[in-house]
C-alpha positions as CSV (number, residue, x, y, z in Angstrom):
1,X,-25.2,-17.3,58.6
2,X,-27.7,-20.2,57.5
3,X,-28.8,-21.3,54.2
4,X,-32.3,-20.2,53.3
5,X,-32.6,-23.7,52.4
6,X,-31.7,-25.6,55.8
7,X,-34.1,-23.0,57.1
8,X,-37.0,-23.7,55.4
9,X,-36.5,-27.3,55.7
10,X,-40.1,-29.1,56.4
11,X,-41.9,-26.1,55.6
12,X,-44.6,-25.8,52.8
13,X,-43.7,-23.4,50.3
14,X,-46.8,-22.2,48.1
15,X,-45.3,-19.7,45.8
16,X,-41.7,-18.1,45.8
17,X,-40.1,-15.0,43.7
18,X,-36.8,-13.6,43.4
19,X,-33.4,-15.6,44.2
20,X,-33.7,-18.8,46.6
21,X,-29.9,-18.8,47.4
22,X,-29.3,-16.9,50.5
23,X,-27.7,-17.0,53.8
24,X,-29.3,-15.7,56.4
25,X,-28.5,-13.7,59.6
26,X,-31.1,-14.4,61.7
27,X,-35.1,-14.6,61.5
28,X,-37.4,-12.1,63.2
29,X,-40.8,-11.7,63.5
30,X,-40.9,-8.0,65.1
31,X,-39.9,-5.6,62.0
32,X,-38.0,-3.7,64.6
33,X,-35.4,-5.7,65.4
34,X,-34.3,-6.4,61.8
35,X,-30.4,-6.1,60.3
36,X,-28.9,-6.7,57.5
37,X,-29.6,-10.2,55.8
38,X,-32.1,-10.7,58.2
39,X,-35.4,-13.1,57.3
40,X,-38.7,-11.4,58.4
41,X,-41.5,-13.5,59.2
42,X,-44.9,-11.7,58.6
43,X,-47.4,-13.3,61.5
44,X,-50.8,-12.6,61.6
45,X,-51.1,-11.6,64.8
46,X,-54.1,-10.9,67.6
47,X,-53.0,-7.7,67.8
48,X,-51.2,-6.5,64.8
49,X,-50.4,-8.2,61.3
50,X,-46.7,-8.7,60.5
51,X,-47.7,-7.7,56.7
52,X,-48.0,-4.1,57.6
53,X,-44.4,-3.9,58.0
54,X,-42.9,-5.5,55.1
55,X,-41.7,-1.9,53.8
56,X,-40.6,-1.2,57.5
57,X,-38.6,-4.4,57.4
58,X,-36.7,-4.6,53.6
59,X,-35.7,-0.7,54.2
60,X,-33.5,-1.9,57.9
61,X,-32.0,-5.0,55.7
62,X,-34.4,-7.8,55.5
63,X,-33.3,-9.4,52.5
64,X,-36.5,-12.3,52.6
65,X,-39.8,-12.4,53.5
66,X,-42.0,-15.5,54.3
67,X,-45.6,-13.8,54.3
68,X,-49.2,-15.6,53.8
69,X,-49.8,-12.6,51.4
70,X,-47.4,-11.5,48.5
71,X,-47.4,-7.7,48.7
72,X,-48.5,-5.6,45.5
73,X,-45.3,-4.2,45.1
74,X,-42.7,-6.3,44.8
75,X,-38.7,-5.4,45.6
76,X,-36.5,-6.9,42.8
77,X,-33.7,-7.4,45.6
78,X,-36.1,-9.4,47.9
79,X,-36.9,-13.1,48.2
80,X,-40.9,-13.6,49.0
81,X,-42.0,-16.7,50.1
82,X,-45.8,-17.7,50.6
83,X,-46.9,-20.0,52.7
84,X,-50.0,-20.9,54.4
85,X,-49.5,-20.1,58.1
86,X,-46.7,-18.2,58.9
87,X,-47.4,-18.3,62.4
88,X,-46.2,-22.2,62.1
89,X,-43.5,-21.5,59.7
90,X,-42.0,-18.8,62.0
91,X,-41.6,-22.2,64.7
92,X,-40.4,-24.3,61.7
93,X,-38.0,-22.0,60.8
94,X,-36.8,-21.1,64.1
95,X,-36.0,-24.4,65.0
96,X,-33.9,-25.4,62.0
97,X,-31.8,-22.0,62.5
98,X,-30.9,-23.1,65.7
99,X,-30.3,-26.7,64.6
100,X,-33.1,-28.7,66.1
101,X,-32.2,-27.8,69.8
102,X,-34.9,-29.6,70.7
103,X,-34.0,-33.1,69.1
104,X,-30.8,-33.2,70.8
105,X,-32.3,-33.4,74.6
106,X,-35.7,-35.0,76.3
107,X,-37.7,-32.3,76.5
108,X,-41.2,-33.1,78.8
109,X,-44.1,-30.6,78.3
110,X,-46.2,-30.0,80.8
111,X,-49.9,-28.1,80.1
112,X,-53.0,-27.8,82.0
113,X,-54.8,-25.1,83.8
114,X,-53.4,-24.8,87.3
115,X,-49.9,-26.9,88.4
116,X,-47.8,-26.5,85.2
117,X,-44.9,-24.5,87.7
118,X,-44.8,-26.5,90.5
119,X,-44.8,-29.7,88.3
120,X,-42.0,-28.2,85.5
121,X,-40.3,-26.8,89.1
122,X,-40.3,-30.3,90.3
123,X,-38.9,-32.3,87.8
124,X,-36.3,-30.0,87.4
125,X,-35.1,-30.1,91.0
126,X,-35.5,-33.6,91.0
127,X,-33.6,-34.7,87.9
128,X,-30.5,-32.4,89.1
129,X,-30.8,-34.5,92.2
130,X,-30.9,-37.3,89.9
131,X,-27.5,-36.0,88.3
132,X,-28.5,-35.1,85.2
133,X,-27.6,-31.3,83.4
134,X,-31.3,-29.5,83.3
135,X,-33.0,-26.8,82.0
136,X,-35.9,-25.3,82.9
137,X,-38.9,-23.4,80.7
138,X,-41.5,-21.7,83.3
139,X,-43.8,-19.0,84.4
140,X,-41.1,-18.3,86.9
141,X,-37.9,-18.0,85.7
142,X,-35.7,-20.1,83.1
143,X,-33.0,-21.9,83.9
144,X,-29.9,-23.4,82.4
145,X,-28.0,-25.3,84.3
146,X,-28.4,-23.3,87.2
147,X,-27.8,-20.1,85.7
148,X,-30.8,-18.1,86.0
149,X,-32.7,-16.5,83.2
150,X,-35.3,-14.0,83.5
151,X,-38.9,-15.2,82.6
152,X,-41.1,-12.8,80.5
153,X,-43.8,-15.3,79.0
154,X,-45.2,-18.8,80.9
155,X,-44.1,-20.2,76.9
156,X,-41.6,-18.3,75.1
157,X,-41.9,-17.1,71.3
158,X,-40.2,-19.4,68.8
159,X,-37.1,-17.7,68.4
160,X,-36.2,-16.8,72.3
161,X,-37.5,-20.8,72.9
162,X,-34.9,-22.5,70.3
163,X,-32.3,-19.9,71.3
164,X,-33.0,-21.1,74.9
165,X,-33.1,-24.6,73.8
166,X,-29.8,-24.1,71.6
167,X,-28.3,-22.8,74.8
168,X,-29.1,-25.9,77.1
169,X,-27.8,-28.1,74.2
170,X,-24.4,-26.3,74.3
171,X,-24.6,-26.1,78.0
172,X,-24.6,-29.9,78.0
173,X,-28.3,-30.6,79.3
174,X,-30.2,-33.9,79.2
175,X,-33.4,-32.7,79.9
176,X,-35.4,-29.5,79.5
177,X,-38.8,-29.5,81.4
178,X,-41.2,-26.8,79.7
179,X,-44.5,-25.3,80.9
180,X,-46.9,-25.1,77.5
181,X,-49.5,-22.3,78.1
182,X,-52.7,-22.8,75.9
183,X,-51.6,-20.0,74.0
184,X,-48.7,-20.9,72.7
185,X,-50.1,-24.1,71.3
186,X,-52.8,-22.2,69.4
187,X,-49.9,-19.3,68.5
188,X,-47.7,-22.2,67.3
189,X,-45.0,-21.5,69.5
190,X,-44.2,-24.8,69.8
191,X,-43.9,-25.8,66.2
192,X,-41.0,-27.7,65.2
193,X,-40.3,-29.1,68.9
194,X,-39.5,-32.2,70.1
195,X,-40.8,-33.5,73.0
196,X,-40.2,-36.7,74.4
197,X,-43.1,-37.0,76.7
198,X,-46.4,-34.7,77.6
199,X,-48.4,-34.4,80.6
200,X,-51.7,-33.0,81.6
201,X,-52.2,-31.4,85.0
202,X,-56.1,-30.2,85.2
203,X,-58.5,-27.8,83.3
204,X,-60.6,-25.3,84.9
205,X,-62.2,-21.7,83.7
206,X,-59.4,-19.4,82.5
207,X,-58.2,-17.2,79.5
208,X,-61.5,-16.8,78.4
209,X,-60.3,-13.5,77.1
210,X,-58.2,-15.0,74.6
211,X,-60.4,-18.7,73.5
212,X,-63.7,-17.2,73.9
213,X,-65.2,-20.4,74.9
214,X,-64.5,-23.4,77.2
215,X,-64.3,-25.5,74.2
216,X,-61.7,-23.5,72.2
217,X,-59.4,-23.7,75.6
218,X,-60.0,-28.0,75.8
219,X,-59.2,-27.8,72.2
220,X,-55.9,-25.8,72.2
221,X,-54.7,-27.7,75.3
222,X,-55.2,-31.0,73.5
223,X,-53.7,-29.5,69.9
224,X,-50.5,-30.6,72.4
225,X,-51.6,-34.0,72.6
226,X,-51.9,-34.4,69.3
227,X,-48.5,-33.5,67.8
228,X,-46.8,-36.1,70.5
229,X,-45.2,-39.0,68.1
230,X,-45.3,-42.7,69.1
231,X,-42.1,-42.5,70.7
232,X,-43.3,-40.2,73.4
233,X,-45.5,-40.4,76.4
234,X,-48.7,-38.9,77.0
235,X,-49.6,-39.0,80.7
236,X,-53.0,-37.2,82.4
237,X,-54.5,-36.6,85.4
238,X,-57.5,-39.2,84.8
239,X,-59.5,-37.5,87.8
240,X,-59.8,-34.5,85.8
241,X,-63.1,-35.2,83.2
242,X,-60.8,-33.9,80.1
243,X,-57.9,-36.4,80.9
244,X,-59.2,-38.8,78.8
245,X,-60.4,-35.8,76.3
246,X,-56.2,-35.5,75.7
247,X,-55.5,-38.4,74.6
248,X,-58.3,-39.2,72.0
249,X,-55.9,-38.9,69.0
250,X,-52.4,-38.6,70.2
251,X,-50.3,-41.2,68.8
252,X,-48.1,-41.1,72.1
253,X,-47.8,-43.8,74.4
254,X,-51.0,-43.2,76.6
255,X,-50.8,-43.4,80.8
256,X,-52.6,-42.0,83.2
257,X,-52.2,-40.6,87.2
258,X,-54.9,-40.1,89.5
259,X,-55.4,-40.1,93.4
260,X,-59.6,-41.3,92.8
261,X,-59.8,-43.4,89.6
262,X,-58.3,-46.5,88.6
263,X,-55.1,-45.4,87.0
264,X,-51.7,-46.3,85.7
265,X,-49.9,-44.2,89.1
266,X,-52.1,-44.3,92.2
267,X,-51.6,-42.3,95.0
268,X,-53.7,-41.2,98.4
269,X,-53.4,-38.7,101.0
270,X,-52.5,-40.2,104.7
271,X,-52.1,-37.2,106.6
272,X,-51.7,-33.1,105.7
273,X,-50.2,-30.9,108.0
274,X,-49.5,-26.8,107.3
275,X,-45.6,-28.2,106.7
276,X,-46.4,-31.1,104.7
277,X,-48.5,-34.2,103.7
278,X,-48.2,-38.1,104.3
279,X,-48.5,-39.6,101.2
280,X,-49.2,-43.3,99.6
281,X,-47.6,-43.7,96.1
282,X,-47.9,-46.9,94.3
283,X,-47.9,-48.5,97.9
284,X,-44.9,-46.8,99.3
285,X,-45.2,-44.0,102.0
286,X,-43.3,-40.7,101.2
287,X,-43.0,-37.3,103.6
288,X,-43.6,-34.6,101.3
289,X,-43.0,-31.0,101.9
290,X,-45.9,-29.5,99.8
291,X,-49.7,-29.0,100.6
292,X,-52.9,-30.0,99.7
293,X,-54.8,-32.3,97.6
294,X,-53.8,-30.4,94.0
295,X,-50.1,-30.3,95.3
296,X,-50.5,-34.6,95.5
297,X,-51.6,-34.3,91.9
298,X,-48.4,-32.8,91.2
299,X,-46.0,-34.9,93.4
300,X,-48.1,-37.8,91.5
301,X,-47.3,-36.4,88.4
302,X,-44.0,-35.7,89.0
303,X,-43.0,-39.4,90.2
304,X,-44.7,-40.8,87.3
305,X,-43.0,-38.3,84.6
306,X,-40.1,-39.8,86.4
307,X,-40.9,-43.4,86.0
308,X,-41.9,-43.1,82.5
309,X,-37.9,-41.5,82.2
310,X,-36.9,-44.5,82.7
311,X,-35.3,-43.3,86.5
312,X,-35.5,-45.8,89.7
313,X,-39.1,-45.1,91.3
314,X,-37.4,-45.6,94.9
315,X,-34.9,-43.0,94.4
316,X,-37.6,-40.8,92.7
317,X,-39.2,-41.1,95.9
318,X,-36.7,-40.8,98.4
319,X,-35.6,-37.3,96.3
320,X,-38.8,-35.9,96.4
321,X,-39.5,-36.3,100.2
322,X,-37.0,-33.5,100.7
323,X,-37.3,-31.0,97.8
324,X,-39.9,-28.3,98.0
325,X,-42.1,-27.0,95.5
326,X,-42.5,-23.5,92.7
327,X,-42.0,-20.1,95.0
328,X,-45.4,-18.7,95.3
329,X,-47.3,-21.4,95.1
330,X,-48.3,-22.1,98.9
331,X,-45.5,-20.4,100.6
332,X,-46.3,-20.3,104.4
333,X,-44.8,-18.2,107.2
334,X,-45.5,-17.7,110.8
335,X,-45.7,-14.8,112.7
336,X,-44.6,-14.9,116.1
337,X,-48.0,-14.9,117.9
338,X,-49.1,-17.8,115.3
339,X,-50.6,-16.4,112.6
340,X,-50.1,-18.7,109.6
341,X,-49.5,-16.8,106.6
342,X,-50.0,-18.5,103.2
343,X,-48.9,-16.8,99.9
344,X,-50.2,-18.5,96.4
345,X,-50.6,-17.3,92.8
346,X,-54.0,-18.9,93.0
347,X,-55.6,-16.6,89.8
348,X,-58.2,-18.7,88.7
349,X,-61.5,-19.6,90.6
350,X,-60.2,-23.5,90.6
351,X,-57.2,-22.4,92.3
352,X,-58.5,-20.0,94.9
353,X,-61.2,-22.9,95.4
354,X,-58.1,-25.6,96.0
355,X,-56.1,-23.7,98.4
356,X,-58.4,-22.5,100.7
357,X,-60.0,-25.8,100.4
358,X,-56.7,-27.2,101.7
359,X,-56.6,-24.7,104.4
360,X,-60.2,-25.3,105.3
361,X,-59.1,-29.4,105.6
362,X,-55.6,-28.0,107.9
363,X,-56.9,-25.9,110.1
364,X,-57.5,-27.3,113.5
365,X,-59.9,-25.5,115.5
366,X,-61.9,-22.6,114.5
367,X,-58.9,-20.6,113.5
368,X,-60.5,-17.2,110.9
369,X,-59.4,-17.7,107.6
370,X,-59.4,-14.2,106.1
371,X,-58.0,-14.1,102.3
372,X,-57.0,-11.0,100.3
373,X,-57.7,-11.6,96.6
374,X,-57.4,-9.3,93.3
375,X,-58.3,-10.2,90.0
376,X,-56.1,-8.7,87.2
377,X,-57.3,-6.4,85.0
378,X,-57.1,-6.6,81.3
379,X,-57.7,-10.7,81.5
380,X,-60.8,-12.6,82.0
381,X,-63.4,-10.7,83.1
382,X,-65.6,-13.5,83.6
383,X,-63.6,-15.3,86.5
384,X,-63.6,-12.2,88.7
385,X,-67.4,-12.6,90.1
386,X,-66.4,-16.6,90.7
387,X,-63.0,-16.1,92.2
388,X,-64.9,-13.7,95.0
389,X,-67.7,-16.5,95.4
390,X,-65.0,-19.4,96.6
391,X,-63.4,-16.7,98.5
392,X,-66.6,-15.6,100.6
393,X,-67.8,-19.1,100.6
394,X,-64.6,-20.6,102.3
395,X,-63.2,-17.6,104.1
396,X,-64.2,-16.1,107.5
397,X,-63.2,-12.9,106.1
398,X,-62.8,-11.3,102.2
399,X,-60.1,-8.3,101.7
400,X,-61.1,-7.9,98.1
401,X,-58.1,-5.5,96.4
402,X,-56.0,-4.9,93.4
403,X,-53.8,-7.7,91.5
404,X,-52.1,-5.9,88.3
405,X,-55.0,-3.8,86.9
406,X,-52.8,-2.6,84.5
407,X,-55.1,-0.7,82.1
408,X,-58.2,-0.8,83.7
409,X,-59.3,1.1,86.5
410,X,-58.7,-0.9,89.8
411,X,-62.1,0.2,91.5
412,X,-63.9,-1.1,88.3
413,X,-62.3,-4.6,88.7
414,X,-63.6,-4.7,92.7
415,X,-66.8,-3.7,91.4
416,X,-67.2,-6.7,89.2
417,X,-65.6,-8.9,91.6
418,X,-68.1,-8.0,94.2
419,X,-70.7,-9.2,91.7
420,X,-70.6,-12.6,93.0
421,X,-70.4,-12.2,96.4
422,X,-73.4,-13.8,98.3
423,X,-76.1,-11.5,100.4
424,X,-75.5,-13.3,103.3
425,X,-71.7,-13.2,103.0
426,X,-71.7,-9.2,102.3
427,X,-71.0,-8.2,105.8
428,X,-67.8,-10.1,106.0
429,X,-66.1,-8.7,102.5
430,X,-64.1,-5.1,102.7
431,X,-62.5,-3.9,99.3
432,X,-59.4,-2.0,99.9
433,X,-58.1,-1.3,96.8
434,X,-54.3,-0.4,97.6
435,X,-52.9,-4.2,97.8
436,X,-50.5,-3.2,101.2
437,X,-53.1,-1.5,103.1
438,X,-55.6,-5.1,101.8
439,X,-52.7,-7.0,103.5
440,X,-52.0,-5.0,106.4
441,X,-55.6,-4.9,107.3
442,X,-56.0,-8.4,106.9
443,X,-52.8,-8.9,109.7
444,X,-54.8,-6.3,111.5
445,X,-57.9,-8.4,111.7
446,X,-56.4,-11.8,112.0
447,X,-56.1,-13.4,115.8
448,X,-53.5,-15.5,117.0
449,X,-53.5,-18.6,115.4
450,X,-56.4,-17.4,112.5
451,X,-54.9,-18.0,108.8
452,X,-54.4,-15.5,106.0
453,X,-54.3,-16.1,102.5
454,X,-53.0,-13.7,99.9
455,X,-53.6,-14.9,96.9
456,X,-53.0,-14.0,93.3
457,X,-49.6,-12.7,92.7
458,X,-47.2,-15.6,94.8
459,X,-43.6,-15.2,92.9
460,X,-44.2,-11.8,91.2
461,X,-42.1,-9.4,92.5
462,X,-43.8,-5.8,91.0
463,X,-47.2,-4.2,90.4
464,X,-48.3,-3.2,87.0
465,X,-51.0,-0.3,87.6
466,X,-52.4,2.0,84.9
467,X,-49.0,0.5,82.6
468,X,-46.5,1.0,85.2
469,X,-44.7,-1.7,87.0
470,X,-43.7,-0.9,90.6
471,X,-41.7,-3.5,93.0
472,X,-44.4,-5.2,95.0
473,X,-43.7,-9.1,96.5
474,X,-46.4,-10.2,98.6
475,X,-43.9,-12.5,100.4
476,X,-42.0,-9.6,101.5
477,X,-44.9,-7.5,102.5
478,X,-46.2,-10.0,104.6
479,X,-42.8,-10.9,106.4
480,X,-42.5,-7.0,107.2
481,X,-46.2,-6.8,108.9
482,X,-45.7,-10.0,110.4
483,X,-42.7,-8.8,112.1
484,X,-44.2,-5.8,113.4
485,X,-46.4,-8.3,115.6
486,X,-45.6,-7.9,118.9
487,X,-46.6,-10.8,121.4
């Protein structure tokens, strides 16, 4: 039990009625999951408001309320509290229940479009290489020290974040590397955290759905930015036009990465190979296993988080020559009459763009590349028409298919998807909507030697059609086929 008071340390209270002394149980935001002594948060949400289940809430045992609107009717046994944004309070609050978690380790947020895993992935394998106690906040799957946590959101909500933070703090972690999505900045899921240093990976088209316009996505992703105190670091990718965007009124200690630009880390590309890339970084070589240009904007980033740690930039090095990257983000596997298989979560026309782009750059003759791509349903609808354009435009061959339609009708998502396909390139795209005949065909198609990309899902391990979730894992799919290959 917690004092109402500790919890609502920091917050701004408006107006308050009935009895301020109270211990609390625990704080909830979903009216479903009350008990007894329980504080309800009532958040305005995108899809339901929190202030519809007030009665819901006091009749399983919520014993105060922190709402934006007091309620008509008032309980004589219940404590209201009004404040402003209860969105931000519920983040407040959260963290004080769970004692600051966040205060207690160095904990690096990483944002931006495309790279957030790999990069969070990264510096968590390298600072356990380093010796250090780490957790780990991603798209993937949370960690604390190396127990394994299932991941349901890319940025948890602020109760399962502190708890998770609470948890590394007990568990004896130094550092917790987080991926911040752009909508838990705007949601205020990440109120009340601490973070010791920021970075900026890129910003392309995406979540559209949710921001409505490009501006409202440069503006949450920088609302990060802008809570950093002068005792952290900001650091951006200053080849990316909105690098410099970021850190217009963060108070943090500004530095910048970049493989083009004059910048704070430098880095270049020597030599790329389907197993790895020859990298120059601030004038020393280093064997990396990853791919691709947008994979040496995250090593960058990676060794200058590192730096800016305060951790030996040689060691840094040497350590990140010989760990490998996020699962599903360029996996590669070869069949045994040399088909290259590549697997990536590419979901975002940037993305597709960068990976076959890198696969264009690797290949060495005039090996097809034939990609099988879906677009999710129930997300952007905008991206779907631009993802298929990159894909026709640097692919031999287009297997356009499902991702997760969940809701919508899969057919319907091809259909827009087709939108953008080219005249010319029409001949050369199939749609197959079931996503293992889309593979199979592709391994079907390809030659010895060509290249096939299936892009989209990379570490998901299900389906979610019409609200159902089946097991699905490209990976595994594309072993299976590839070992049906006979020579």
């Amino acid at each position: 039990m917690i004092a109402l008071s500790n919890i609502l340390n920091g917050i701004t209270v408006k107006h308050t009625i009935g009895s301020m002394d109270r211990d609390i149980h625990a704080i909830c935001f979903d009216s479903r999951k009350i008990v007894h002594n329980d504080l309800f948060v009532a958040v305005k949400g995108t899809v339901t408001d929190g202030h519809l289940f007030l009665d819901k809430a006091i009749a399983l045992g919520a014993t105060t309320i922190i709402c934006e609107d007091i309620p008509t009717i008032i309980n004589d046994h219940i404590t209201y509290i009004q404040v402003d944004d209860a969105a931000y309070c519920l983040g407040l609050a959260a963290a004080n229940f769970y004692g600051n978690p966040s205060s207690q380790l160095k904990l690096v947020g990483v944002t931006g479009t495309n790279g957030k895993t790999t990069v969070v992935t990264l510096l968590h394998k390298l600072f356990i290489e380093l010796g250090f106690h780490v957790g780990l906040l991603s798209t993937v799957q949370n960690q604390i020290n190396g127990n394994v946590i299932e991941a349901t959101h890319t940025t948890p909500d602020p109760i399962a974040l502190n708890l998770l933070l609470r948890q590394m703090v007990d568990a004896g972690c130094d550092y917790c590397f987080m991926e911040v999505s752009s909508h838990a900045i705007v949601q205020h899921r990440i109120a009340g955290l601490t973070f010791v240093g920021g970075v900026f990976t890129n910003l392309t088209h995406d979540h559209l759905d949710f921001h409505k316009t490009f501006d409202a996505y440069i503006k949450a992703k920088k609302g990060f930015f802008d809570v950093l105190d002068k005792s952290a670091f900001a650091l951006v990718n200053v080849d990316d036009k909105n690098g410099t965007v970021m850190l217009q009124n963060t108070e943090a200690y500004k530095k910048t990465y970049g493989l083009k630009n004059i910048a704070d880390y430098k880095g270049r590309i020597i030599e790329s190979h389907f197993d790895g890339m020859l990298m120059q970084v601030e004038g020393k070589e280093v064997w990396t296993k990853l791919v691709g240009t947008f994979n040496a904007y995250n090593l960058l980033a990676v060794y200058s988080a590192g730096v800016l740690l305060e951790q030996d930039s040689m060691r840094v090095l040497t350590i990140l020559s010989r760990i490998t990257g996020a699962e599903g983000r360029f996996d590669t596997q070869l069949a045994n009459n040399g088909i290259v298989g590549v697997v990536d979560y590419a979901h975002t026309p940037d993305a597709v763009e960068n990976v076959l782009q890198t696969i264009v750059n690797l290949r060495k003759n005039k090996e097809q590349i034939i990609t099988v791509l879906g677009c999710g349903g129930d997300r952007d609808k905008t991206k779907r028409p631009e993802m298929a354009e990159v894909a026709a435009r640097l692919s031999d061959k287009v297997i356009l298919t499902s991702d997760n339609p969940r809701s919508e009708n899969p057919q319907q998502i091809i259909h827009d998807m087709e939108q953008g396909i080219p005249n010319d390139k029409k001949r050369n795209v199939f749609a197959i909507t079931d996503r293992y005949e889309a593979i199979k065909a592709a391994v079907h198609l390809a030659q010895p030697h060509d290249i096939i990309l299936v892009a989209g899902k990379g570490h998901e391990k299900y389906q979610e059609i019409m609200g159902v979730k089946k097991n699905f894992d490209d990976k595994a799919v594309l072993r299976e086929l590839f070992d049906e290959i006979i020579n």
